[in-house]
C-alpha positions, -999 to +999 in steps of 0.1 A: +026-520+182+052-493+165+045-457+179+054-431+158+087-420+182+094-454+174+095-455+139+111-422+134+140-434+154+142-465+132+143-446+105+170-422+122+192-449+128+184-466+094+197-435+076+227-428+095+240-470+095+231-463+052+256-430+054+283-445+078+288-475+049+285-447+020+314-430+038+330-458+040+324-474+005+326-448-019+349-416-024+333-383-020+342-357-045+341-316-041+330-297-071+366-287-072+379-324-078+392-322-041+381-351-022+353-340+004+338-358+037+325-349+067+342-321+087+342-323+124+350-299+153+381-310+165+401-304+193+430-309+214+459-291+238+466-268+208+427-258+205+401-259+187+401-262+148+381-283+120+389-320+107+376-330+074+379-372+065+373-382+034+373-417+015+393-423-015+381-458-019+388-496-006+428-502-002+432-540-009+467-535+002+461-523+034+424-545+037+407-512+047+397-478+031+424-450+021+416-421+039+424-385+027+428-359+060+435-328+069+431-309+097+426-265+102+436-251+131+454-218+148+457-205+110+475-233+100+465-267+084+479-301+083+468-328+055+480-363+043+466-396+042+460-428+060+437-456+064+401-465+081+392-502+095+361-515+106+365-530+138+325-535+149+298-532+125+271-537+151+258-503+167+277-485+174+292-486+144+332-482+152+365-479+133+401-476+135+417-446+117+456-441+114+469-413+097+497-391+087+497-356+084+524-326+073+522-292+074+544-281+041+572-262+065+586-300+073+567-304+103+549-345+101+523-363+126+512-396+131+474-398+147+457-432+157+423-434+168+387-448+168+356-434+147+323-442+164+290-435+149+260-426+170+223-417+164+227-382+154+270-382+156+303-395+143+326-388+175+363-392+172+394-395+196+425-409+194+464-393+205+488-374+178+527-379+176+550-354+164+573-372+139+607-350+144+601-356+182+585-384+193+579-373+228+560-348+219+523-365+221+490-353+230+452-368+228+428-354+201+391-356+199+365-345+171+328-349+164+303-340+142+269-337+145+240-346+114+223-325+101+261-309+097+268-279+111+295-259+096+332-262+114+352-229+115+391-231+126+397-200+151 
């Protein structure tokens, strides 16, 4: 017999799996036209700041999802493009993500990294490479917790 923890946690996880493959299926748009997703506290040697991922759609070219980025942090932010696989669709729910990211001054970063989903999270992590000197590298990491919470960049 079902108790009632037992259901709502069903339930939980039902909802979350359904939002995971809406994120990943279908392109979320801002009032503003922008493309919007979910924005995640990020972090990494630089501090803390706020990384938003959004889906622009399925990329038949590259057999995955185009992914629109960008990243707010130390008063500055970084934003560009990439690309999201799914590499386990049992629970936990996981993906690849590459992307590249500029900061308009000429500045560019290549990040790589895994998306997992949890009961109540998405959790990122992955390592960043600085483009105009490749041994400059560090490890990133990022989550976000449901119901959102809001993300501000200090």
């Amino acid at each position: 017999m079902m108790t009632g923890h037992h259901r709502q946690f069903l339930v939980a996880v039902a909802v979350l799996l359904g939002l995971g493959f809406v994120f990943a299926a279908a392109p979320a748009v801002a009032q503003s036209g922008a493309p919007s997703g979910p924005t995640f506290r990020y972090t990494d040697s630089q501090g803390p700041g706020c990384l938003t991922i959004a889906s622009l759609g399925d990329d038949a070219a590259g057999g995955g999802v185009a992914i629109s980025v960008t990243i707010t942090q130390n008063g500055t932010s970084l934003s560009g493009t990439g690309e999201e696989w799914v590499i386990g669709a049992a629970a936990p729910r996981t993906t690849a993500l590459a992307f590249w990211l500029a900061d308009g001054y000429g500045d560019s970063f290549f990040f790589d990294g895994t998306l997992s989903m949890g009961v109540d999270t998405l959790s990122a992590r992955g390592s960043w490479t600085w483009l105009q000197n490749p041994d400059v590298t560090d490890q990133w990491q990022a989550f976000v917790l449901f119901p959102a919470r809001p993300c501000t960049a200090t």
